[in-house]
C-alpha positions in Angstrom: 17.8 -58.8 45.4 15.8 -55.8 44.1 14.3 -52.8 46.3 11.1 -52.0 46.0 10.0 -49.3 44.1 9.2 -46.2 46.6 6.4 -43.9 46.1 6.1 -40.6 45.7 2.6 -38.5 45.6 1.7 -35.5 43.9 -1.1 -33.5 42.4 -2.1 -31.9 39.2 -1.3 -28.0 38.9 -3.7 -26.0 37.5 -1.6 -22.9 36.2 1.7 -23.3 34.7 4.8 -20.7 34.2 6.2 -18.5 36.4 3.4 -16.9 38.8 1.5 -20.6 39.2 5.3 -22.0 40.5 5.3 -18.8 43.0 2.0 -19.2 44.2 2.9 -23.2 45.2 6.0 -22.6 46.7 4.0 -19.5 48.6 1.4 -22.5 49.8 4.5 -25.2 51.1 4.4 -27.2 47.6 7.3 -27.7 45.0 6.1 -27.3 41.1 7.5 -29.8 38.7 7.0 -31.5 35.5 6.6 -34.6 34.3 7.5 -35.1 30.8 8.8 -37.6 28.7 7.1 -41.4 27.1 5.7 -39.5 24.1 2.7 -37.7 26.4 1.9 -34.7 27.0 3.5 -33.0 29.8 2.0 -32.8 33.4 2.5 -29.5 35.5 2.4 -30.9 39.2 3.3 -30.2 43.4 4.8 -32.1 45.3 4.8 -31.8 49.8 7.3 -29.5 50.3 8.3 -31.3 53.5 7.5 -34.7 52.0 10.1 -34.2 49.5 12.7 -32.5 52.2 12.9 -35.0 54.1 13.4 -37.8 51.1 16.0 -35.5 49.4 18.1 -35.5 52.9 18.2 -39.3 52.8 20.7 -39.7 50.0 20.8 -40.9 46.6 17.5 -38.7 45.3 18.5 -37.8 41.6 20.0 -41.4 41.1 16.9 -43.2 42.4 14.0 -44.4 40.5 10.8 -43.7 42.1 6.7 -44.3 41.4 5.0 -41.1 41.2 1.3 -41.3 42.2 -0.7 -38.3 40.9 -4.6 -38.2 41.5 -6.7 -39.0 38.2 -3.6 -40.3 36.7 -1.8 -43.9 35.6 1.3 -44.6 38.2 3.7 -43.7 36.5 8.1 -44.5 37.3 10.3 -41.7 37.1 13.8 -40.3 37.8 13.9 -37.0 39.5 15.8 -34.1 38.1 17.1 -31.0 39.9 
């Protein structure tokens, strides 16, 4: 039997580079990017906390999740460290 998908959310960042990344870890967020599927790439943070505590229950970089980012399609993805 197959698990369900899990979700995770995130929004759009505005800057990108090294000053924008400081200035969301500075507000509790983690800056990532999604790339890949022949698109562009999207500059996004994630809950600092949210994340934390999903990292700490095993099996995060092996796991496929749904990202959910405002004003975009769902899209599934496999987190990288």
């Amino acid at each position: 039997m197959a698990r369900e998908i899990e979700d995770l959310q995130a929004v759009v960042r505005t800057g990108t580079g090294k000053g924008a990344a400081r200035q969301a870890r500075r507000a509790g967020y983690v800056p990532g990017i999604v790339y890949g599927d022949k698109q562009e790439p999207v500059a996004i943070n994630m809950n600092y906390n949210a994340l934390l505590k999903r990292l700490r229950q095993g099996r995060f970089l092996s796991t496929l999740f749904n990202l959910k980012v405002e004003g975009q399609p769902d899209v599934h993805v496999i987190c990288r460290a």
